[in-house]
N, C-alpha and C positions, 0 to 999 in steps of 0.2 A: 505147165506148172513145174518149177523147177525143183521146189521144196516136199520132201517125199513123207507127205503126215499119215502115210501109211507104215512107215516103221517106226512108230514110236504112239503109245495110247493116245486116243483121241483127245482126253482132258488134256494133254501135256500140250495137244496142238491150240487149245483153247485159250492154256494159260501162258504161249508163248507171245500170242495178236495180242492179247491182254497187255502183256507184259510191253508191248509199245507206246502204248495209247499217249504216253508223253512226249512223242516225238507228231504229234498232229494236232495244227493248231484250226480250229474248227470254229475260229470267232466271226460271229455272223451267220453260223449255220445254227437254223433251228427248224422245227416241227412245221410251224405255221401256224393255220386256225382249227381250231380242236373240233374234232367230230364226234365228242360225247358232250354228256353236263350241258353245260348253256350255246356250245356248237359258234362261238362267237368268240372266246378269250384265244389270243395268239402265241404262240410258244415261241420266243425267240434266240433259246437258248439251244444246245445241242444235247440230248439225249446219253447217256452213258453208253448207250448200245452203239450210239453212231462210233463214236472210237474206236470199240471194238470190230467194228465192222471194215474200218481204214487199216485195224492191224492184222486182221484177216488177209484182206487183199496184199500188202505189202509183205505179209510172211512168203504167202504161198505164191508169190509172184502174181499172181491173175491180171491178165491183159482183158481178156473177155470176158463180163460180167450182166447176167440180165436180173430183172427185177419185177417183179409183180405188185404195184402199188407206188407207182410214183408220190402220191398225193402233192405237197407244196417243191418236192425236190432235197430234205434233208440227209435222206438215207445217198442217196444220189450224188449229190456233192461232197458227204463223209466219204465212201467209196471212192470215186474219184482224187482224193486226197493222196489214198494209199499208194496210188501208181507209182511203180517205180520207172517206167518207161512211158511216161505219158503220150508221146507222141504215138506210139502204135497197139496204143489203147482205148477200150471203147465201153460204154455201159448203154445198154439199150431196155429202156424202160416203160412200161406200160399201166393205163391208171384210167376208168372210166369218166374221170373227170376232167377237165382240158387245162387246169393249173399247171401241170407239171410241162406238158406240149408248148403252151404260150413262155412260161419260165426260160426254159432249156433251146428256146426256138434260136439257131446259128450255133448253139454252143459245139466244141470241137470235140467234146469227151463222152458229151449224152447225149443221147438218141432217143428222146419221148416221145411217144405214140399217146394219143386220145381211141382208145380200144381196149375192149375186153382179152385179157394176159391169155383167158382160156380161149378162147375164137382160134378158130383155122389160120385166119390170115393174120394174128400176133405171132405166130409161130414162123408162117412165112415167112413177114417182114425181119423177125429176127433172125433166122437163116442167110436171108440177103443180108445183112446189115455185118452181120456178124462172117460172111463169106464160107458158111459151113455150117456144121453139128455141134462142131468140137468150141467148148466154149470151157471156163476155170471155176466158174464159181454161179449161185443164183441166190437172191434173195426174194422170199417169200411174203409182205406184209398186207394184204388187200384187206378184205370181210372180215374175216375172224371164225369162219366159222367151217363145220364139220365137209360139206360135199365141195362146196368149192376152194377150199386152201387143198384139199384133197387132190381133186382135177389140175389145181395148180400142179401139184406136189408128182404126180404121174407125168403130164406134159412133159415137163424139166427134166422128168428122169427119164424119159424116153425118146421122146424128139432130139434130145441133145446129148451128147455124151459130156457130161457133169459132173467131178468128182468129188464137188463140197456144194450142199445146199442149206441154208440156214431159214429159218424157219419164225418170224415172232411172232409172240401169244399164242404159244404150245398148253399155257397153264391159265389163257386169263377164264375159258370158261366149261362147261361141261364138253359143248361141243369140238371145242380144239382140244381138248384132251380124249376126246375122243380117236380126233383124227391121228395125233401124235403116236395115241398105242399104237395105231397099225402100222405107223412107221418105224416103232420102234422094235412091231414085232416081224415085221420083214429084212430090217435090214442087222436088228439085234444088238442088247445094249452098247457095246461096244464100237458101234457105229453109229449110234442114235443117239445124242445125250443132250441133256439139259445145261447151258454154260455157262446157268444161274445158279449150279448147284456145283462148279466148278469155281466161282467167286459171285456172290449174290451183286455186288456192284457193278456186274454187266447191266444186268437187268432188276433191278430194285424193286419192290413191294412199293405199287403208289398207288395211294388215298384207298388202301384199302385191297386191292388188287396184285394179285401175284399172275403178271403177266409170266414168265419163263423166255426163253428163246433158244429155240432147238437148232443144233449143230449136225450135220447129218454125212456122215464119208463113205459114198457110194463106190461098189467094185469095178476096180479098174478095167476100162474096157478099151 
């Protein structure tokens, strides 16, 4: 990671990937088939967050990136966008459902597994894949809920040496705000923040719901 968002406040690192999101064209990337509500209507659009996620990756350089929740491949192909050296970059992603594996199947940039993020041998594979520990970046979006966005959230930080993890639907329910405080009270505001509350148009208030999306800058090891 070549960019050092360790001297400078975390919101300022937030609002610098923000500050791209016009340089990434993400026509054709969407959500897919929706897993709440009627579980049928298709999202073919891209997400606000996706962009910010593309200027993440392109600020801080990140070559190596994992992911916890493939689902249809949005967040996947927005991150992939950001590379600035695609050729010796990789995103390796995991999602208990086989959309994202059948998707992504030959693709050069992502590496999808049909397996549980938290399982032993996701961790493996990601090791091998990844040729090491040492990885740039991880995104978090599986379940939503309290023990296992958790288990995600320790694996990443421990199995792999990580220095930026983000984190969505920190705020959509009791249980992820739950989980949230204890990341925000180990790692302390100042490294834990919410990047909805650094510009709400990362992560927008929809139909009702304040999902959040947490930004998280773990100590340099």
């Amino acid at each position: 990671m070549n960019y050092d968002f360790y001297a400078q406040p975390l919101e300022q690192t937030v609002a610098d990937a923000w500050a791209l999101r016009s340089q990434f064209d993400l026509t054709g990337v969407g959500y897919g088939k929706i897993h709440w509500n009627n579980f049928t209507d298709i999202l073919r659009k891209p997400f606000s967050y996706y962009y910010f996620l593309a200027g993440l990756v392109r600020l801080t350089h990140a070559k190596k990136v994992l992911e916890v929740g493939t689902h249809q491949g949005g967040s996947s192909r927005s991150m992939a966008k950001g590379f600035a050296d695609p050729g010796s970059s990789r995103i390796v992603t995991f999602d208990v459902t086989p959309d994202g594996a059948a998707s992504f199947a030959g693709d050069p940039l992502v590496k999808a597994y049909t397996m549980d993020a938290n399982a032993e041998s996701a961790s493996s594979s990601a090791l091998g894949d990844f040729g090491g520990s040492s990885i740039d970046m991880a995104f978090i979006d599986s379940t939503h809920e309290f023990w296992t966005t958790l288990q995600s959230f320790a694996t990443v930080s421990t199995v792999f040496r990580c220095p930026l993890i983000v984190v969505d639907d920190i705020t959509l329910n009791p249980s992820m705000a739950r989980m949230w405080k204890i990341v925000v009270d180990r790692y302390g505001a100042d490294n834990a923040i919410n990047a909805a509350d650094v510009d709400p148009a990362i992560r927008p208030v929809d139909g009702g719901t304040t999902p959040g999306f947490g930004v998280v800058r773990l100590p340099v090891r």
